[in-house]
SERO-4910 file (N, C-alpha, C, O; in steps of 0.05 Angstrom, whole numbers):
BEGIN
 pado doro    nc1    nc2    nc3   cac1   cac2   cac3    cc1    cc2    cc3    oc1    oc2    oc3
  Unk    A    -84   -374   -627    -66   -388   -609    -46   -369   -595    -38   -370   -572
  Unk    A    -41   -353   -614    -20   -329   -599    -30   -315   -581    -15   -303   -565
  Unk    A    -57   -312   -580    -72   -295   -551    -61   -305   -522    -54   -292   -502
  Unk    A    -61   -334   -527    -60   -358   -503    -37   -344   -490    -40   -337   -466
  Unk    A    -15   -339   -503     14   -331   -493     19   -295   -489     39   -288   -477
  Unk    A     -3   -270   -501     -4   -260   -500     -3   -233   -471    -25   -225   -465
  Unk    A     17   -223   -458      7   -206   -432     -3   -181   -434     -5   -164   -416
  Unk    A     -9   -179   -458    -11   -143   -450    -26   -138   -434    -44   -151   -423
  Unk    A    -13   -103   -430    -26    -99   -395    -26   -108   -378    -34    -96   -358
  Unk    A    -20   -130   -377    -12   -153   -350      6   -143   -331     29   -140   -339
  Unk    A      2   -138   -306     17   -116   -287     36   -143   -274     24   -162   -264
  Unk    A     68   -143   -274     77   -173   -271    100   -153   -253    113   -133   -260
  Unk    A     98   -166   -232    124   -154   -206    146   -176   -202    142   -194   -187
  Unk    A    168   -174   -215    190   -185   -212    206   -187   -199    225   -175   -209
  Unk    A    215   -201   -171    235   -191   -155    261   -207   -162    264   -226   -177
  Unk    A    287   -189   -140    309   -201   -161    316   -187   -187    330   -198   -204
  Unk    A    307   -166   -190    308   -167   -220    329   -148   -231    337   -147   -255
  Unk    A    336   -136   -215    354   -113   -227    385   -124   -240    403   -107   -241
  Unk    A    390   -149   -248    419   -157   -254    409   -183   -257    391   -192   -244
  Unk    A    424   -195   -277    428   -233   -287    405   -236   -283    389   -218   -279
  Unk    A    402   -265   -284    381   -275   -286    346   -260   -291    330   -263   -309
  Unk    A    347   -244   -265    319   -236   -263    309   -221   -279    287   -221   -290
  Unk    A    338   -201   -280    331   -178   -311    316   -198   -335    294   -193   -345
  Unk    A    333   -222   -340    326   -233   -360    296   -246   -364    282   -244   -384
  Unk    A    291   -260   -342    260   -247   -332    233   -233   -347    216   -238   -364
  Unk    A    241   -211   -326    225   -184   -330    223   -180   -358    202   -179   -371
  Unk    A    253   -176   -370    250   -167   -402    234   -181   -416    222   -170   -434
  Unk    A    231   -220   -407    214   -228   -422    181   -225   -421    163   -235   -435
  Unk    A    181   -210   -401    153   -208   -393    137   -189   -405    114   -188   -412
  Unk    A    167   -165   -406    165   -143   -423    154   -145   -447    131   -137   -450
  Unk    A    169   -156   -470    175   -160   -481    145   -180   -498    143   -185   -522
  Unk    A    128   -187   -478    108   -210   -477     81   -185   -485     62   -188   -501
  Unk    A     87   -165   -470     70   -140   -464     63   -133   -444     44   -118   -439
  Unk    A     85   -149   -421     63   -140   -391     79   -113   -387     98   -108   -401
  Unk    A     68    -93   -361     77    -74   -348     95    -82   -326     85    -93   -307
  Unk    A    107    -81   -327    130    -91   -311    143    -70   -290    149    -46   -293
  Unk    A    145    -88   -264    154    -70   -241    184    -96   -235    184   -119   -226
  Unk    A    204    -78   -243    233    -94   -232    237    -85   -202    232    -64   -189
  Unk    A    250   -108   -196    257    -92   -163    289   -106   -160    303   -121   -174
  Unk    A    294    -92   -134    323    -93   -131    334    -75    -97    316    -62    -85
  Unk    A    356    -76    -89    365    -61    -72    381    -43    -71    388    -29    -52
  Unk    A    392    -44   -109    409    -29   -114    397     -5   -129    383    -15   -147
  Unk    A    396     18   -130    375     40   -150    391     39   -171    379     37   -192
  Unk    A    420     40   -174    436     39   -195    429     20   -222    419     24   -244
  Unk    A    438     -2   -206    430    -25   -223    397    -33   -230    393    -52   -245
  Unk    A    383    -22   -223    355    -15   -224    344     -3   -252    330    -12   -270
  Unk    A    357     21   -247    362     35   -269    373     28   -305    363     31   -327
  Unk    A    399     16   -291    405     -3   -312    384    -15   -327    376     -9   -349
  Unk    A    375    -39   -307    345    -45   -322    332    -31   -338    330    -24   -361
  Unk    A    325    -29   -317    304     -6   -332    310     13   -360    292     19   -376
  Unk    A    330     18   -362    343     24   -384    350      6   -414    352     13   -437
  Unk    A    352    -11   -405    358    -42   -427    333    -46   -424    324    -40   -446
  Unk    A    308    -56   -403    280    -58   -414    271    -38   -433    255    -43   -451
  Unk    A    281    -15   -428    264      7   -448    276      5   -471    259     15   -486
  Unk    A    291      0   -482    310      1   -501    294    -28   -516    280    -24   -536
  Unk    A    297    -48   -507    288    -70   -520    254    -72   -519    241    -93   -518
  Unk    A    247    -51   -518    203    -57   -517    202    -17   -526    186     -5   -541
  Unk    A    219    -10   -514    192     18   -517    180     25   -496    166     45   -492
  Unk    A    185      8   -483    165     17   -455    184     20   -426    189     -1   -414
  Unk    A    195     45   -413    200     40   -381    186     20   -365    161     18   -366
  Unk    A    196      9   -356    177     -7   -327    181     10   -304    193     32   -305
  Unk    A    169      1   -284    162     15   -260    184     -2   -244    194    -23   -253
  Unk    A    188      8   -220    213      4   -204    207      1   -174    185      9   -167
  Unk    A    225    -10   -152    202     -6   -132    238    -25   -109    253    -44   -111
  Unk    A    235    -12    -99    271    -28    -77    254    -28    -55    237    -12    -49
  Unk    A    263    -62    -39    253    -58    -14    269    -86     -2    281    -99    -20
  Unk    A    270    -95     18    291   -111     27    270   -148     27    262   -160     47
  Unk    A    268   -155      7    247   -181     15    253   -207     32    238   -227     31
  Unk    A    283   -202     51    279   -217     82    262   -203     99    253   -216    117
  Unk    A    253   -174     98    237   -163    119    216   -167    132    219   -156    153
  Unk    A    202   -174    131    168   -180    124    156   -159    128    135   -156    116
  Unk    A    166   -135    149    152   -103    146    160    -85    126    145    -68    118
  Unk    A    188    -88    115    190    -74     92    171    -83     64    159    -66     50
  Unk    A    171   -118     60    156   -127     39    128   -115     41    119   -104     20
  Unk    A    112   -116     65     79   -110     72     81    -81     57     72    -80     34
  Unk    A     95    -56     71     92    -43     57     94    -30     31     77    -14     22
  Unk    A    117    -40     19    125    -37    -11    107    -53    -21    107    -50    -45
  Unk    A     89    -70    -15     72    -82    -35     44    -64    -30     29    -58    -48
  Unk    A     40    -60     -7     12    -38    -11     15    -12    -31     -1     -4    -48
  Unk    A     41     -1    -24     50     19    -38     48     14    -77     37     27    -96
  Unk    A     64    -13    -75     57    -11   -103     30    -15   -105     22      2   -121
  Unk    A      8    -32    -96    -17    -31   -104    -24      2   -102    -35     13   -121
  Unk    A    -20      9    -91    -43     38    -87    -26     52   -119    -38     69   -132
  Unk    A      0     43   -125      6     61   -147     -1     49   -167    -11     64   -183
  Unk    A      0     31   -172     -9     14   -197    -26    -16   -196    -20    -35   -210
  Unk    A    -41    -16   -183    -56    -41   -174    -47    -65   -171    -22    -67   -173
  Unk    A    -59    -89   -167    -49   -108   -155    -38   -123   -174    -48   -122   -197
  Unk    A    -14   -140   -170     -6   -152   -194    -21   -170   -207    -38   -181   -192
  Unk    A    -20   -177   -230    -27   -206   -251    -14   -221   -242    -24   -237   -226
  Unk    A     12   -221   -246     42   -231   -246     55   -222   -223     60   -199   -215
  Unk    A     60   -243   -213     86   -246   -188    104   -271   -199     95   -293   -205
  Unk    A    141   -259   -200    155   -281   -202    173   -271   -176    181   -249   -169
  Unk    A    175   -293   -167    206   -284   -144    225   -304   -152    228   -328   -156
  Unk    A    235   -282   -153    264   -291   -171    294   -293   -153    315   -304   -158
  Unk    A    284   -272   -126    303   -260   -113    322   -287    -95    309   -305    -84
  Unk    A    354   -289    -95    364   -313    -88    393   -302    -81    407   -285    -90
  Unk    A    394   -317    -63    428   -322    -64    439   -346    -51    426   -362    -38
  Unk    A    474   -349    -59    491   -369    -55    507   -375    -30    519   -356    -19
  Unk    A    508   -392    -23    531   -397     -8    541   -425     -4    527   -444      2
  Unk    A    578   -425    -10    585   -445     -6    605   -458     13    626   -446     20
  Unk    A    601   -474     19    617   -483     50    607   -510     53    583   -517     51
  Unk    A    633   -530     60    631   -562     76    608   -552     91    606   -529    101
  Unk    A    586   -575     93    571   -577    115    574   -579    143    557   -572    160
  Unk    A    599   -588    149    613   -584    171    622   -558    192    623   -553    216
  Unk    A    629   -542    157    642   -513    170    618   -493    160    622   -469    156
  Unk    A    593   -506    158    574   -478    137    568   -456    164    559   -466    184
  Unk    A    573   -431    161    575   -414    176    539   -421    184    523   -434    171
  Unk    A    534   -410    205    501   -403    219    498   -383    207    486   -387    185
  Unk    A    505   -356    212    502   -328    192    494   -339    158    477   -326    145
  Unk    A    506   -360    149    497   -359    116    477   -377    123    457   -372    109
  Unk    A    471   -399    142    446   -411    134    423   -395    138    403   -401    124
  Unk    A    422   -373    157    407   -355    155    407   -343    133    388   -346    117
  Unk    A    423   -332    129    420   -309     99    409   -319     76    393   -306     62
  Unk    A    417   -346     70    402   -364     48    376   -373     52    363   -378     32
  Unk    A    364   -376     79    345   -384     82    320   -359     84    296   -362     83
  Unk    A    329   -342     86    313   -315     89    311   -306     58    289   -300     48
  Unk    A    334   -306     43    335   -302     22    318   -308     -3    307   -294    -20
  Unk    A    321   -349      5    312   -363    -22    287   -374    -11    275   -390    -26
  Unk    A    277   -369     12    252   -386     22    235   -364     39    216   -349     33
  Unk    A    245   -366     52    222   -336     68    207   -316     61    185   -309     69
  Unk    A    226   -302     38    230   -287     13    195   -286     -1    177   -270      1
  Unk    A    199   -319    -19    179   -317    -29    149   -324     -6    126   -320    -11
  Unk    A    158   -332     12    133   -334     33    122   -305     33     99   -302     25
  Unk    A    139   -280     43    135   -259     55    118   -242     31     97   -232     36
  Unk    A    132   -241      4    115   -226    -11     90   -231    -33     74   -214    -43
  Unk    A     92   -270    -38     71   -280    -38     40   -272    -27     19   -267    -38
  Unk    A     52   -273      6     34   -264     27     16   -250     24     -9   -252     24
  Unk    A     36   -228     19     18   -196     10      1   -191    -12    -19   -177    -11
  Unk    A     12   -208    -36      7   -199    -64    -22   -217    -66    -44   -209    -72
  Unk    A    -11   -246    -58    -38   -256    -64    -70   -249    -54    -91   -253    -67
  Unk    A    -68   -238    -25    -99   -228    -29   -113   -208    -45   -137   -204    -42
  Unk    A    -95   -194    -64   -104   -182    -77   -115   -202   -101   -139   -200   -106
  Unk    A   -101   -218   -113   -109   -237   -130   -132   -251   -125   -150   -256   -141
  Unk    A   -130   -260    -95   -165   -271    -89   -177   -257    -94   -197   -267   -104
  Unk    A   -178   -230    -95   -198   -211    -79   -213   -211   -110   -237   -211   -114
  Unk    A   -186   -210   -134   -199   -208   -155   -201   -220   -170   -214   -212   -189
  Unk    A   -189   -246   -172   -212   -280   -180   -188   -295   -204   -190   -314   -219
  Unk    A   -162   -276   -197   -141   -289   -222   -115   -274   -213   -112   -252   -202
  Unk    A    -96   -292   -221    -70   -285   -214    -46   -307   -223    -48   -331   -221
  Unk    A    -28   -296   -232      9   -317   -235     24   -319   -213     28   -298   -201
  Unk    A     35   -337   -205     56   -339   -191     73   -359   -193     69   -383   -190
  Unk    A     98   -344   -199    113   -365   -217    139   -363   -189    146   -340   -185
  Unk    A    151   -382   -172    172   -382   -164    194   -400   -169    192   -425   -170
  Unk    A    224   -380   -173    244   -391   -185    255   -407   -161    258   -398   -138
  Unk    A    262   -433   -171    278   -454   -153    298   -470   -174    297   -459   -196
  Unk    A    309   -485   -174    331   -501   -179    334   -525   -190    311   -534   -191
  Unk    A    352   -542   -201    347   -567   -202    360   -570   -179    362   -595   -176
  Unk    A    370   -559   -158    377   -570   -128    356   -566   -115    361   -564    -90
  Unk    A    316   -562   -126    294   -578   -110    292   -601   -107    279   -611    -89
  Unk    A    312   -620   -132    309   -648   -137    346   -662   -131    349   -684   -121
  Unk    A    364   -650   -138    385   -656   -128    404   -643   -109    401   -620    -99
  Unk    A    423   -660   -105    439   -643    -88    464   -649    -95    466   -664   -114
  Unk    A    490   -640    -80    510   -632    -86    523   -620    -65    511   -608    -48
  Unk    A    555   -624    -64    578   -615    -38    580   -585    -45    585   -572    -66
  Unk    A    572   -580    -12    580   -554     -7    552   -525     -3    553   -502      6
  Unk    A    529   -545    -17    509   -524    -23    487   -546     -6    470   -559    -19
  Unk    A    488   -547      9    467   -568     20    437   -548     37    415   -555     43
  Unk    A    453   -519     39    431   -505     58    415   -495     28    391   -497     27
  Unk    A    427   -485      9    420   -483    -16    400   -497    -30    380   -488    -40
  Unk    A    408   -518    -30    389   -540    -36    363   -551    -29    346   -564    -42
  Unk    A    366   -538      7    345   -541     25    322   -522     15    299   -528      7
  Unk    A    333   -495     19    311   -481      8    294   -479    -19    270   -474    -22
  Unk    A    313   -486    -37    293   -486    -69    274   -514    -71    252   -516    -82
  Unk    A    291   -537    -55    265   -559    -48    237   -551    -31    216   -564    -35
  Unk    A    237   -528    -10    226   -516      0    203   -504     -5    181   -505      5
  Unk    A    219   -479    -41    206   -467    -51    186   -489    -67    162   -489    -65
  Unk    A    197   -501    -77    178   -515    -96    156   -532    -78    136   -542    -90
  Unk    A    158   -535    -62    140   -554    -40    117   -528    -30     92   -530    -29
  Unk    A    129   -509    -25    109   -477    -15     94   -476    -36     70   -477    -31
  Unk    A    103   -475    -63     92   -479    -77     66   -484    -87     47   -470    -93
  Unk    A     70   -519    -87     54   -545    -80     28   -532    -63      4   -534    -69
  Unk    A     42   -516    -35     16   -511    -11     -2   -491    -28    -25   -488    -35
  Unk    A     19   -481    -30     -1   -449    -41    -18   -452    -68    -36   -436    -75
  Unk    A    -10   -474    -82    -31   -474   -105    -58   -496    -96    -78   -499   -110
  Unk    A    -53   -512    -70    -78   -528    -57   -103   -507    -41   -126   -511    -34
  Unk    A    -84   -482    -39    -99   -464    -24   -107   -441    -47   -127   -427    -44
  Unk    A    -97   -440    -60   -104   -412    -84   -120   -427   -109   -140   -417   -118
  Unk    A   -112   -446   -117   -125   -449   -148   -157   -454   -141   -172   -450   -161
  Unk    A   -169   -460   -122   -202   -444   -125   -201   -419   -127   -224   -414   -122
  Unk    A   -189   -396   -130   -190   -371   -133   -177   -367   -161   -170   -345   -170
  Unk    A   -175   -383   -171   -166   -379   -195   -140   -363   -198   -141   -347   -217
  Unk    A   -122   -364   -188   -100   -362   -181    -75   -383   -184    -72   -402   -169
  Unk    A    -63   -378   -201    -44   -412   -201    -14   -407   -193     -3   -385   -197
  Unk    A     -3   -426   -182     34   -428   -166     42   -447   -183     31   -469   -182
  Unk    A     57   -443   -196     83   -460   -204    112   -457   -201    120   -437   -212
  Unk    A    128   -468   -191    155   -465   -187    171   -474   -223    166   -489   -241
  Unk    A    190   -457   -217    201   -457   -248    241   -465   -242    258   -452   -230
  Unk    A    241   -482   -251    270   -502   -241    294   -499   -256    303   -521   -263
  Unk    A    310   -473   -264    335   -477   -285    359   -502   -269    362   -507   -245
  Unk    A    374   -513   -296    387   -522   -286    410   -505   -283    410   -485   -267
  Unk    A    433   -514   -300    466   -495   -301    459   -477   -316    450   -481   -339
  Unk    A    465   -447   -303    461   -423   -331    482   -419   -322    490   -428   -301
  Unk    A    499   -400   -343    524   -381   -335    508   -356   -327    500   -342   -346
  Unk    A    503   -348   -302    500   -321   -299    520   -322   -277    535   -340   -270
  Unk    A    514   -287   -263    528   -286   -240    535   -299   -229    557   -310   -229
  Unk    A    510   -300   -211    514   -334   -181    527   -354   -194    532   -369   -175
  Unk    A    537   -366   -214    556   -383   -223    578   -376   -232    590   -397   -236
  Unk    A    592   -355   -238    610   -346   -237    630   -358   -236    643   -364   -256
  Unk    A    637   -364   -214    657   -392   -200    657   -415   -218    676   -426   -227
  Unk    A    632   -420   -223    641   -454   -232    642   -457   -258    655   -476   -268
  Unk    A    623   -433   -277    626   -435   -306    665   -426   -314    678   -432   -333
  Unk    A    672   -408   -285    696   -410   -303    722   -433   -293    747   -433   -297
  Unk    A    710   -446   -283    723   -482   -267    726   -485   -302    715   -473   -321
  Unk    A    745   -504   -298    757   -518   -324    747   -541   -313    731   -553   -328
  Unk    A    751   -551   -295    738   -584   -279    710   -585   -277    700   -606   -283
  Unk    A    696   -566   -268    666   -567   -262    653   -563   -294    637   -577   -306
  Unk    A    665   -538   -304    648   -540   -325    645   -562   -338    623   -569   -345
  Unk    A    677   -586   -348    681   -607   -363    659   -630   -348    650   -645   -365
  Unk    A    652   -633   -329    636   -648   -303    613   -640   -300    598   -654   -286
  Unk    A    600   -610   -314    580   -607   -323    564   -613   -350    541   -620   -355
  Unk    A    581   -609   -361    574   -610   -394    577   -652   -393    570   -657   -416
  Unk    A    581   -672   -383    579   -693   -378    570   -705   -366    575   -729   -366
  Unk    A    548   -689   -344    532   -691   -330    500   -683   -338    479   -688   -326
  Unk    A    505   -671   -361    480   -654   -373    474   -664   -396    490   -657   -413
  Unk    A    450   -685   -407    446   -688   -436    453   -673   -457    466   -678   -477
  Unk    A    439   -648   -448    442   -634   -475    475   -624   -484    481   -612   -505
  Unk    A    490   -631   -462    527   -621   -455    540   -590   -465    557   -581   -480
  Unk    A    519   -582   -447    522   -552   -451    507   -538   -419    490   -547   -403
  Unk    A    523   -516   -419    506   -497   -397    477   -486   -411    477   -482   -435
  Unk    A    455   -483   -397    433   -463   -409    454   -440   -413    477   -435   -407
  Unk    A    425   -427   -432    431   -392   -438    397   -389   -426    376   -401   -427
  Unk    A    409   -365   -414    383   -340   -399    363   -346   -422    344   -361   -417
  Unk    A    366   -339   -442    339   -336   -455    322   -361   -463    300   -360   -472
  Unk    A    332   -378   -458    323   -399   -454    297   -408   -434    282   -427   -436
  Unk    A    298   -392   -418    282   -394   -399    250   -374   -399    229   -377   -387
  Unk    A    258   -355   -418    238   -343   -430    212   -347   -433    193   -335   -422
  Unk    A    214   -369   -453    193   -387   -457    169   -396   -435    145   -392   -432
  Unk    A    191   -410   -422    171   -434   -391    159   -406   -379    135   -404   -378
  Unk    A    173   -387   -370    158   -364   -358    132   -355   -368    109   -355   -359
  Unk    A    144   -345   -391    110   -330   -405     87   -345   -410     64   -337   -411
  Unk    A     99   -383   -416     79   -393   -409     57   -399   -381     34   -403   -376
  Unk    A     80   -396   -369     68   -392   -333     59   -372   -333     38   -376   -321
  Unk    A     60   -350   -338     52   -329   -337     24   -315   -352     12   -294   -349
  Unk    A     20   -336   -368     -4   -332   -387    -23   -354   -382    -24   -373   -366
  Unk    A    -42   -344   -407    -73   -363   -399    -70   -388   -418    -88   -403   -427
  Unk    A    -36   -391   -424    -34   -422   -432    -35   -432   -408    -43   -455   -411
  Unk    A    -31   -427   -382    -32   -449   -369    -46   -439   -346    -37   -431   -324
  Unk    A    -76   -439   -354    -96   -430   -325   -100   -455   -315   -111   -453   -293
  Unk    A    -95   -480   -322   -104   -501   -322    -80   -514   -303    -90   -531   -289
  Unk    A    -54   -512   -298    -26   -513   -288    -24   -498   -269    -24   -473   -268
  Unk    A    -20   -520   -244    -29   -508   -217      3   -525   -201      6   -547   -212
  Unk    A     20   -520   -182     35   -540   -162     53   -551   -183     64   -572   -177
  Unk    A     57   -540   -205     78   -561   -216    110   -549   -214    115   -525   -215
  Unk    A    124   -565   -213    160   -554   -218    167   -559   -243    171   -583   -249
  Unk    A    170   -545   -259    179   -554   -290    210   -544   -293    219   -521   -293
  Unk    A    220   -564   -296    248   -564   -299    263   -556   -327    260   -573   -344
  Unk    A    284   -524   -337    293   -528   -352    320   -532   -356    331   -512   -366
  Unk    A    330   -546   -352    356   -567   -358    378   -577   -357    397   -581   -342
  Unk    A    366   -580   -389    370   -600   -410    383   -623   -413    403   -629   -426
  Unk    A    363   -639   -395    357   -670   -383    368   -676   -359    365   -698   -349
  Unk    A    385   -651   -346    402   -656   -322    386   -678   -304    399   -699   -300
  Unk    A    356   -679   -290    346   -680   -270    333   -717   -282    325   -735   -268
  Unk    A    336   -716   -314    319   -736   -324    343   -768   -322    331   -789   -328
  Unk    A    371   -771   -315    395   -786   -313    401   -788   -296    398   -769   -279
  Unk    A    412   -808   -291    429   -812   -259    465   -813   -266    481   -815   -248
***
């Protein structure tokens, strides 16, 4: 049964990854046995990674910066990495960002930035990665979205737009990939304390309005999320194609 969940050697390209969340990620992928390529725009914090991955496995991962609003920077950083290390098993896009503003006053500049960011993003390097996966009859693709695919909330409404987006691209891409044996699932945290929340985990009002809003009445922890990944990520779920699996803890399941 433990094979099922097993990656070794599993070549898994992480974007997003160099800080919060994504690190946390990668390491589990690491950590699973795949070869792991973190990415990022920062080489610093890259490094970092890469340093705490090695430290917790034994193994460096491979590294790889490139801007994933581009769509000519993505084309090429992804041939590049194929020609250095072949085509991925594993694709998660992880890569995201925030912005908040009345709908009224939401700047044009951030609905761009968010929408290039949290949606385009995973279109652009999907793109690339997956014909390699056809070409060779199996592949993961796990993309990170939200419980704001299913709800929403003041202030984040362009936010919201895109991870409903993602998980719907999703949806397309596993109607068009899973005869190639290739599977898409979108993967849905609810409240974590990482970075990008920053702000609200340290709200005295939001957090109390979270934790009463949330069954389990707590924020997730990162590692938590571990799990749903490597199962996406493995041959527990060749059979798991278009789905959004939400982790939490019952936020999405109450009104």
């Amino acid at each position: 049964m433990n094979d099922l969940f097993d990656l070794t050697d599993r070549l898994a390209l992480v974007t997003g990854s160099s800080r919060g969340l994504g690190r946390t990620l990668a390491t589990a992928l690491a950590e699973a046995g795949a070869r792991v390529v973190v990415h990022g725009r920062d080489a610093a914090a890259l490094e970092e990674t890469r340093d705490e991955i090695e430290r917790a496995t034994g193994r460096r991962p491979a590294a790889t910066l490139f801007d994933v609003t581009d769509a000519a920077a993505v084309e090429s950083a992804v041939a590049e990495l194929v020609a250095e290390h072949g085509v991925p098993d594993v694709l998660v896009n992880n890569a995201g960002v925030q912005r908040r503003a009345p709908f009224t006053e939401f700047p044009v500049e951030d609905w761009d930035a968010v929408v290039r960011t949290n949606l385009s993003s995973v279109f652009y390097v999907s793109r690339f990665v997956a014909p390699g996966m056809v070409e060779r009859g199996s592949g993961k693709i796990v993309n990170i979205a939200s419980v704001q695919s299913m709800l929403a909330r003041q202030t984040i409404a362009p936010y919201s737009a895109t991870k409903a987006g993602v998980a719907q691209l999703s949806r397309g891409m596993a109607a068009d990939l899973a005869r190639h044996n290739v599977q898409v699932n979108t993967l849905s945290p609810g409240y974590f304390a990482t970075e990008m929340n920053t702000d609200l985990w340290q709200d005295e009002t939001f957090d109390a309005w979270l934790r009463q809003r949330t069954p389990a009445q707590r924020w997730g922890r990162v590692e938590e999320l571990q799990g749903t990944l490597v199962y996406l990520a493995s041959a527990a779920s060749d059979f798991v194609s278009g789905q959004n699996i939400f982790v939490d803890g019952g936020m999405t399941s109450v009104v």
